[in-house]
N, CA, C and O atoms as a GROMACS GRO file, in nm:
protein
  264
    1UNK      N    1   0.084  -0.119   0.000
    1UNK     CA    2   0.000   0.000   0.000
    1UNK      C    3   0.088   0.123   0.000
    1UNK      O    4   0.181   0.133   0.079
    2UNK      N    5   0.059   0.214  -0.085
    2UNK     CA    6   0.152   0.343  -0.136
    2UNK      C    7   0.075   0.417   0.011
    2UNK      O    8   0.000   0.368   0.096
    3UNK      N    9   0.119   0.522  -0.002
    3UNK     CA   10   0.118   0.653   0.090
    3UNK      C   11  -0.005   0.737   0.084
    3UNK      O   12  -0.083   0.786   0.166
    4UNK      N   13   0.009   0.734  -0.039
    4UNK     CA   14  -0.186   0.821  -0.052
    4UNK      C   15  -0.297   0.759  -0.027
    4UNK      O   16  -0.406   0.799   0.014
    5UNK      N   17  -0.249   0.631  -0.065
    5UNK     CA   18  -0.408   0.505  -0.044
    5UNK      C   19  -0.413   0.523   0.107
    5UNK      O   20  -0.529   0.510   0.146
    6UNK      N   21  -0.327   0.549   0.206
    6UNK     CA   22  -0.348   0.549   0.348
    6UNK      C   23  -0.416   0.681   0.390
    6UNK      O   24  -0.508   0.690   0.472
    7UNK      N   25  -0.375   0.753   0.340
    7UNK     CA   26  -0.372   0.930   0.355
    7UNK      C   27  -0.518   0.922   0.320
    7UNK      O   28  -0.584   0.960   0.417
    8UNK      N   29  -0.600   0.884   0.205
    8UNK     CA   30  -0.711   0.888   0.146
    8UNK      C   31  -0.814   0.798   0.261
    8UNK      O   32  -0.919   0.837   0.312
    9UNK      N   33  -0.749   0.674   0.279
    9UNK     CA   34  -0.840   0.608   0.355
    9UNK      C   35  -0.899   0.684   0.512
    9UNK      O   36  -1.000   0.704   0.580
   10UNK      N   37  -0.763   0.706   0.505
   10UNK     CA   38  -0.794   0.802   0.699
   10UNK      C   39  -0.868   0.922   0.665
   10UNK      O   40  -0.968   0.963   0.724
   11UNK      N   41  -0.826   0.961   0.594
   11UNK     CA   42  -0.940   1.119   0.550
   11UNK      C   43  -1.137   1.040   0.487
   11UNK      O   44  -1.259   1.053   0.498
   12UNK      N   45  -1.074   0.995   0.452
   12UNK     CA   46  -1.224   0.904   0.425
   12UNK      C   47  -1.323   0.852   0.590
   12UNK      O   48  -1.441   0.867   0.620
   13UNK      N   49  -1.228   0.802   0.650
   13UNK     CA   50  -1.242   0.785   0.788
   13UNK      C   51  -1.335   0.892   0.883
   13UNK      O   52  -1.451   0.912   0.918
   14UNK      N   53  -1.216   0.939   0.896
   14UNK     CA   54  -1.249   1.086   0.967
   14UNK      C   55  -1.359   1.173   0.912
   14UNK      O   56  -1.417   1.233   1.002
   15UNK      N   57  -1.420   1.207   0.750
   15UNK     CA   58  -1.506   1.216   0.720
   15UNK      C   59  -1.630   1.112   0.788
   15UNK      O   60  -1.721   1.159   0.856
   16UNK      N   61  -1.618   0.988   0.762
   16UNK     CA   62  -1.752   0.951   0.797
   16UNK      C   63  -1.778   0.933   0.955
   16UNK      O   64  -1.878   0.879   1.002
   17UNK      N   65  -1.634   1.005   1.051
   17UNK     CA   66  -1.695   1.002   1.191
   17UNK      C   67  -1.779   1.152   1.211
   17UNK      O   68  -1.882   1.179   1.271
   18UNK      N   69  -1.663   1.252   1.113
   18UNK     CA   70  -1.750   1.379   1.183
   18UNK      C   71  -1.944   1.332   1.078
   18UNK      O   72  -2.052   1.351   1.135
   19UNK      N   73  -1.938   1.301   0.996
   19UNK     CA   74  -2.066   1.277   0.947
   19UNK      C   75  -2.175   1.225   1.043
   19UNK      O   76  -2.293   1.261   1.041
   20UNK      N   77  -2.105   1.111   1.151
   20UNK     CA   78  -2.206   1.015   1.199
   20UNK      C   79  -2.217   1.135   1.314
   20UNK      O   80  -2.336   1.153   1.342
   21UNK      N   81  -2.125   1.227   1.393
   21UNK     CA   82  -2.171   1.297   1.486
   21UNK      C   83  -2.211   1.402   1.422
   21UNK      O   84  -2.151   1.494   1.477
   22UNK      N   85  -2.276   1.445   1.339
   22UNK     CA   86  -2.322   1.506   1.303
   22UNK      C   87  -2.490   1.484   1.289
   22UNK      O   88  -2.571   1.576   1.308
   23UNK      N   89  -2.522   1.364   1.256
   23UNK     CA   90  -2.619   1.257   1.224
   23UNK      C   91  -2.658   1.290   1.379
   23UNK      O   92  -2.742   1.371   1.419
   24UNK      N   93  -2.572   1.203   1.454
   24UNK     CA   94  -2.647   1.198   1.611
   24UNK      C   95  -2.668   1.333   1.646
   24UNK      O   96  -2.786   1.356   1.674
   25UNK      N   97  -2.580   1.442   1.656
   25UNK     CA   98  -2.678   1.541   1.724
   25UNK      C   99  -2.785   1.580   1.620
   25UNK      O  100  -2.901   1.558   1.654
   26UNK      N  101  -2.764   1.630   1.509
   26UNK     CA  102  -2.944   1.578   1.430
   26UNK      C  103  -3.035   1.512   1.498
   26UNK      O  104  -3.146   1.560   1.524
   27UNK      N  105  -3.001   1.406   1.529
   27UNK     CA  106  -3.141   1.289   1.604
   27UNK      C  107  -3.162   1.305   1.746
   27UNK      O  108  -3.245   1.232   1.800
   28UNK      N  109  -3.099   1.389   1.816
   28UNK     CA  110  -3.068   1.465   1.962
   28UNK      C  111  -3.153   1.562   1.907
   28UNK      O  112  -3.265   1.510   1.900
   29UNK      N  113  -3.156   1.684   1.862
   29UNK     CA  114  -3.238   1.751   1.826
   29UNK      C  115  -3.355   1.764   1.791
   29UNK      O  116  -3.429   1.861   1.808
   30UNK      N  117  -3.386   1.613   1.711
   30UNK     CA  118  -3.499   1.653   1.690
   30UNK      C  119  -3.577   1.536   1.792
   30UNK      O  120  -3.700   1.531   1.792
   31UNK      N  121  -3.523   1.475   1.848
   31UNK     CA  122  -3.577   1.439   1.990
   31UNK      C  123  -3.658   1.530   2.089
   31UNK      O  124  -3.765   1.530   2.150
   32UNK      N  125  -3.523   1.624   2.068
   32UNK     CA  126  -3.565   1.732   2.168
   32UNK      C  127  -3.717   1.794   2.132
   32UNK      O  128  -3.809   1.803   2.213
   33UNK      N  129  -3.720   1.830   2.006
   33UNK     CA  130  -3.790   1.930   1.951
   33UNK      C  131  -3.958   1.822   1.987
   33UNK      O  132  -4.068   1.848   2.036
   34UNK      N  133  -3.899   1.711   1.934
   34UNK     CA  134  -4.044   1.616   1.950
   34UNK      C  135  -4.097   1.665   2.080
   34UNK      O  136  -4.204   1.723   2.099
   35UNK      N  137  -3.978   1.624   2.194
   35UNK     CA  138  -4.075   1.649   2.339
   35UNK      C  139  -4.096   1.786   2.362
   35UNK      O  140  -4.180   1.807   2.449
   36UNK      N  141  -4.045   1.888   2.309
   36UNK     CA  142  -4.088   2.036   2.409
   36UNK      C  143  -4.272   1.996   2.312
   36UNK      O  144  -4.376   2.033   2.366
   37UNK      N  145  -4.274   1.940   2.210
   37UNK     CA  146  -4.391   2.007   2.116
   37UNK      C  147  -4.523   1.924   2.158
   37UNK      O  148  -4.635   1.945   2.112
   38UNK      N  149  -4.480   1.795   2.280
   38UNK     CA  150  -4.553   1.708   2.350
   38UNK      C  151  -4.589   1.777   2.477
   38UNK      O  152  -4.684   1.754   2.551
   39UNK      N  153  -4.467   1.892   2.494
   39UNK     CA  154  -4.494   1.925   2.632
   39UNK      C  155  -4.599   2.039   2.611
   39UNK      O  156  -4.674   2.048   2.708
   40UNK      N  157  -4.627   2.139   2.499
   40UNK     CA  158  -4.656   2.212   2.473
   40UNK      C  159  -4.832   2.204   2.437
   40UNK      O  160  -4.912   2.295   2.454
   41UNK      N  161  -4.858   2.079   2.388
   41UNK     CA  162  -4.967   2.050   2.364
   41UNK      C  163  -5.036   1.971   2.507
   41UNK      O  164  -5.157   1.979   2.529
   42UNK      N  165  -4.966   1.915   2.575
   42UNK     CA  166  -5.025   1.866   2.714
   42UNK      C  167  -5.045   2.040   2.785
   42UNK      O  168  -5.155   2.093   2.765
   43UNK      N  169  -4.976   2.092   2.836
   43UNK     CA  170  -5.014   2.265   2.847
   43UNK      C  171  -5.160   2.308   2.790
   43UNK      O  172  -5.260   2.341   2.854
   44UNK      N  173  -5.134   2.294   2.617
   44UNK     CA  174  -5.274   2.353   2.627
   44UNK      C  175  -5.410   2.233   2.639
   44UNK      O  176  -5.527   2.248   2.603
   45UNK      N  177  -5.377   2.174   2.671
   45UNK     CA  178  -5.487   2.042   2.689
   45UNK      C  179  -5.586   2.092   2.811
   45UNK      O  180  -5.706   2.119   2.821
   46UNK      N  181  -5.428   2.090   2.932
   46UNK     CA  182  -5.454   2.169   3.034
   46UNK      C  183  -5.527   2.310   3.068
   46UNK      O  184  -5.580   2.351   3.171
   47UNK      N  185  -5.519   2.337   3.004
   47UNK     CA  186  -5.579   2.508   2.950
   47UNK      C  187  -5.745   2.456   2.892
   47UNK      O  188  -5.846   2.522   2.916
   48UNK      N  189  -5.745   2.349   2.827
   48UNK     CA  190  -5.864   2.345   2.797
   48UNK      C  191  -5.983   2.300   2.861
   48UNK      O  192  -6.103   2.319   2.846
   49UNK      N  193  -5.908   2.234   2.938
   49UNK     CA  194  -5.951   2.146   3.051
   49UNK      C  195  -6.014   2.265   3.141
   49UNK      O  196  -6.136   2.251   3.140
   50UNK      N  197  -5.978   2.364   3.210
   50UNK     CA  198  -5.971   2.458   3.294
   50UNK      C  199  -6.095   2.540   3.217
   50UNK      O  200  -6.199   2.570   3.275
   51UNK      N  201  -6.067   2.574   3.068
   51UNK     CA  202  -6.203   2.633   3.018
   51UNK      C  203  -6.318   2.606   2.999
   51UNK      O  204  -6.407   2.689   2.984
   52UNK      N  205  -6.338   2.432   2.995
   52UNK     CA  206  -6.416   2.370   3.010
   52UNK      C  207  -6.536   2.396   3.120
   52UNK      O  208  -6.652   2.371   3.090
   53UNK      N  209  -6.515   2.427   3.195
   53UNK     CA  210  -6.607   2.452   3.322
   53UNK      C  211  -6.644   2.599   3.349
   53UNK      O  212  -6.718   2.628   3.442
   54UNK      N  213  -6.596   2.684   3.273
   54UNK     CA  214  -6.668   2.783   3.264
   54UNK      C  215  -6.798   2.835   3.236
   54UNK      O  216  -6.858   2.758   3.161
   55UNK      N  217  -6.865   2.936   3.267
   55UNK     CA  218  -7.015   2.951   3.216
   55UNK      C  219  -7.043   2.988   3.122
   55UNK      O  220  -6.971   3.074   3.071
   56UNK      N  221  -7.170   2.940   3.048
   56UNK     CA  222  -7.210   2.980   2.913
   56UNK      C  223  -7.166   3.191   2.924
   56UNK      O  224  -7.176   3.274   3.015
   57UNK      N  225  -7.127   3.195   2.805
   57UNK     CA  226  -7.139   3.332   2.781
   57UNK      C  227  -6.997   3.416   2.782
   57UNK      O  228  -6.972   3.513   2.711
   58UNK      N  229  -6.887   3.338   2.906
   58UNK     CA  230  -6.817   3.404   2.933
   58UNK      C  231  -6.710   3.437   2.847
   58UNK      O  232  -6.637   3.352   2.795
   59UNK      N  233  -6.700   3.543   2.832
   59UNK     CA  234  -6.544   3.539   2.698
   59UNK      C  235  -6.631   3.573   2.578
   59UNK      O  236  -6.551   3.621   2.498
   60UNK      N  237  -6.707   3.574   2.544
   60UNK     CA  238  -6.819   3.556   2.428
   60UNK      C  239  -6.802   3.719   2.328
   60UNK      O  240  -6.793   3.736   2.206
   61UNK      N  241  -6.802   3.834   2.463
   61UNK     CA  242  -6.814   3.989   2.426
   61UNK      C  243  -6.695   4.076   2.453
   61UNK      O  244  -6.694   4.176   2.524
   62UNK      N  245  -6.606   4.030   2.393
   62UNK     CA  246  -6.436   4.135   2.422
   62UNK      C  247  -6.411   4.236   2.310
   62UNK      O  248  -6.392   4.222   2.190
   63UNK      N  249  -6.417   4.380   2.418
   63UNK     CA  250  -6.409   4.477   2.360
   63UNK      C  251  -6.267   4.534   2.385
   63UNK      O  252  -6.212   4.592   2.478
   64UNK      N  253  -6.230   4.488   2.251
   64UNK     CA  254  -6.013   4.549   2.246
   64UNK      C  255  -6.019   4.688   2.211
   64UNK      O  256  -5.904   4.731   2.222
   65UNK      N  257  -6.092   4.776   2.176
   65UNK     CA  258  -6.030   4.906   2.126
   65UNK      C  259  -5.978   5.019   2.250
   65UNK      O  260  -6.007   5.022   2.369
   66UNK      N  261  -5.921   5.078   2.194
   66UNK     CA  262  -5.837   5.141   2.271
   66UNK      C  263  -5.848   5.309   2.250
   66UNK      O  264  -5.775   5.384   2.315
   0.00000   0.00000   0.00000
């Protein structure tokens, strides 16, 4: 084996490690992203839950002007 076939192989190497950590934090991320967007929808579940028992009418007549 000549000198470059080694040189090439290790650079080939080292390419496909930074690739694979690259890959994993990708799949770390979007892990992450999955749960805040689980946590976010249990929140407003919660929220709905809470509006649920309110009385007919309420919220019905909101006057924003200013």
């Amino acid at each position: 084996m000549d000198v470059t076939a080694l040189a090439s192989a290790f650079i080939g190497a080292k390419a496909a490690e930074v690739q694979m950590a690259v890959a994993a934090k990708m799949m770390k991320m979007n892990a992450d992203v999955a749960k805040s967007v689980v946590q976010v929808i249990d929140a407003a579940q919660e929220n709905l839950n809470r509006l649920a028992n309110v009385a007919a009418g309420i919220g019905g007549n909101l006057d924003i002007s200013v």
